[in-house]
N, C-alpha and C positions, 0 to 999 in steps of 0.2 A: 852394460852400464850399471854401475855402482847405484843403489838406489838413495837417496836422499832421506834423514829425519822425517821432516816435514812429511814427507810423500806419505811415508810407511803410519804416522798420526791420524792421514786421511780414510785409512783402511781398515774395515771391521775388522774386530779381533785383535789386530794393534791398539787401537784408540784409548784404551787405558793404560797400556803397560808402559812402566817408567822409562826415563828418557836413558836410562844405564844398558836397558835390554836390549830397547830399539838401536842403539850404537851397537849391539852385537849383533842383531839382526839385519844392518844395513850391511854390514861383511860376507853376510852369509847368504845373500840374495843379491838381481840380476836384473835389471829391466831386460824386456825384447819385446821390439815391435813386429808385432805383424799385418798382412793386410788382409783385407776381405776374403773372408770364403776359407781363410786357411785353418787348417783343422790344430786345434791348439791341444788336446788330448782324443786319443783314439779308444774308440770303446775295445775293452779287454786290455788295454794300456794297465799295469799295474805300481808302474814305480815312479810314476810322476812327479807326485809330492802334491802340495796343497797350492795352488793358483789363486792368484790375487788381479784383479781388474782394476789399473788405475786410469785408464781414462777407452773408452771406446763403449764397444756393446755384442756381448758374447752371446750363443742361442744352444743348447744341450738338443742335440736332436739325434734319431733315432732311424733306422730303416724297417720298412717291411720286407718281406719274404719275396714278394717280385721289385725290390730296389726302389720304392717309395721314400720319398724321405717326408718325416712326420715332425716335426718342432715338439719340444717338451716342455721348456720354459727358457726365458730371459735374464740375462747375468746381467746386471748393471756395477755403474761404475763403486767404485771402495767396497764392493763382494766378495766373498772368496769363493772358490767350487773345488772340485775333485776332493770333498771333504769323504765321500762314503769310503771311498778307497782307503784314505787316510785312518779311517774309525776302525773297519772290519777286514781291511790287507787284503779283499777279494778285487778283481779286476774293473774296470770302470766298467757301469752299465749302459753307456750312451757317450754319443760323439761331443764334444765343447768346438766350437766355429766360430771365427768372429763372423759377425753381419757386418760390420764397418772395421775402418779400421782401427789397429788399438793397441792398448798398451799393458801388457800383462807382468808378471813377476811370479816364483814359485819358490817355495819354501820347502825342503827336505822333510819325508815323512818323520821323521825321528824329531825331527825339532817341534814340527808342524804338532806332533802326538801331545807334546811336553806343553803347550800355550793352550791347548787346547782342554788339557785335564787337568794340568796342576792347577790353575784356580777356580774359586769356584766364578768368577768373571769371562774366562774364557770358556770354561764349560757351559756357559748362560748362553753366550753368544751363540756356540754350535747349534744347541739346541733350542735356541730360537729361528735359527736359519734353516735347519729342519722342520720347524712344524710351519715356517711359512712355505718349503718347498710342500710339504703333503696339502696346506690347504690352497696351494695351487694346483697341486696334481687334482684335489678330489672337483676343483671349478670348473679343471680344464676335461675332464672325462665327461663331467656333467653336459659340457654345451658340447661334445664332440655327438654326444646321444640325440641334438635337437635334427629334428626331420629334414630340412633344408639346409641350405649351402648360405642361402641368404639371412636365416636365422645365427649361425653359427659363428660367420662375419661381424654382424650387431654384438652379439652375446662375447665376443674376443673384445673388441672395443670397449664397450663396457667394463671388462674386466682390468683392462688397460687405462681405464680412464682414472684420475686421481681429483681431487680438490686442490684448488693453488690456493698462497697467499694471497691473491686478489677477488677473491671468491669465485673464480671461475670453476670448471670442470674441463681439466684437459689433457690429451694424451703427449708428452714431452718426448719431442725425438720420435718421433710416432714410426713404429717398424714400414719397411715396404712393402707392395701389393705382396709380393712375393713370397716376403716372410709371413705374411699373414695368412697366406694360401695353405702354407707350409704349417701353420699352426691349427688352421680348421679342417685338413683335409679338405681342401677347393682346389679351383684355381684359381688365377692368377688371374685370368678376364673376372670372373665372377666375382673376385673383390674390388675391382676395378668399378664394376657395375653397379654394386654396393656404396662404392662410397659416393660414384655421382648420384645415383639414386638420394642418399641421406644429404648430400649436399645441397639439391635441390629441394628438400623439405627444409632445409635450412635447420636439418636437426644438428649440424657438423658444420665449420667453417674451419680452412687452414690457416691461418697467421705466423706466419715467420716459421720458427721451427717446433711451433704449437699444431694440434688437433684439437681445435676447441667443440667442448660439448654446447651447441647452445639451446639443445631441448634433452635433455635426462631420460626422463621419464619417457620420451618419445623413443628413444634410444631402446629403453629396456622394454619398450611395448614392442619395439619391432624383433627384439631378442626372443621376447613371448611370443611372437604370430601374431602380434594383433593388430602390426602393421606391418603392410606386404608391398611390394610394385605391382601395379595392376598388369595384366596377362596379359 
């Protein structure tokens, strides 16, 4: 499916460039949906091109040596990924999956190269998308080193959680036990047991397709150890 104007405006890295380009870029690009769990580039994949996320929720994860699967970080919607490939022509370093289902597009390395360095707006963009992927790697290492499972959970949450326009504190589209298991090194009961834990302190409420924070601070004490479930 031919991708639309509009669509291609909603997505970083497009969002400036004139409306003559994007008409060439809507030629040259492809919606495909896919569903859950399906692997949308394979680590050591090298000629994919550069992946665009217009609507769903993608997760970069990784294996151990005994077939562990580890989560890296979170693709949201109007992102691009498979950018390193793109930069340095070496093989992808991790798996891209959607968690939900979704709607992705891909742009040919050679084009994807040319948006990316010939301005200095598009070069802006990579290299903001970069240092937000390092200063999520250097958060996500930090709380993978915390001593519990129940620390770790909290300290994910946290990490997840945003300010709205309404001044609340809340996590949007909040990932499942699962994914989250997948990103602290847990399991999947243990987050489970987390979150009724924090629910019953009423540090956490769900609403609709909100995680709402409704104690912060409480949150980031139980990240720190300084609130635990009793034994």
């Amino acid at each position: 499916m031919t991708i639309l104007i509009p669509i291609l405006q909603g997505l970083r890295l497009f969002d400036q460039l004139p409306i003559e380009k994007l008409a060439q870029l809507a030629t040259a690009m492809n919606e495909r949906r896919v569903d859950r769990r399906e692997v949308i580039i394979k680590r050591g994949e090298s000629d994919a091109g550069l992946g665009f996320l217009i609507e769903g929720r993608l997760q970069s994860v990784n294996f151990t040596l005994d077939g562990k699967e580890v989560g890296a970080d979170f693709i949201e919607n109007g992102d691009f990924f498979g950018e390193l490939s793109v930069i340095d022509g070496r093989p992808a370093p991790e798996y891209i999956i959607a968690v939900a289902p979704s709607r992705v597009a891909f742009l040919d390395k050679e084009r994807a190269r040319d948006i990316m360095f010939s301005t200095p707006r598009g070069a802006e963009a990579v290299a903001t998308r970069l240092a937000e992927r390092m200063r999520r790697a250097a958060s996500h290492r930090a709380m993978l080193a915390l001593p519990s499972s129940f620390q770790r959970v909290c300290a994910q949450l946290a990490l997840l959680a945003q300010p709205t326009a309404e001044g609340e504190v809340s996590i949007i589209t909040p990932p499942t036990h699962q994914e989250i298991a997948i990103m602290v090194n847990t399991s999947r009961e243990t987050v489970t047991r987390t979150l009724q834990f924090l629910q019953g302190m009423k540090v956490i409420t769900r609403s609709g397709n909100l995680l709402v924070v409704l104690l912060p601070e409480t949150l980031q004490q139980a990240a720190d150890g300084k609130v635990a479930p009793t034994k």
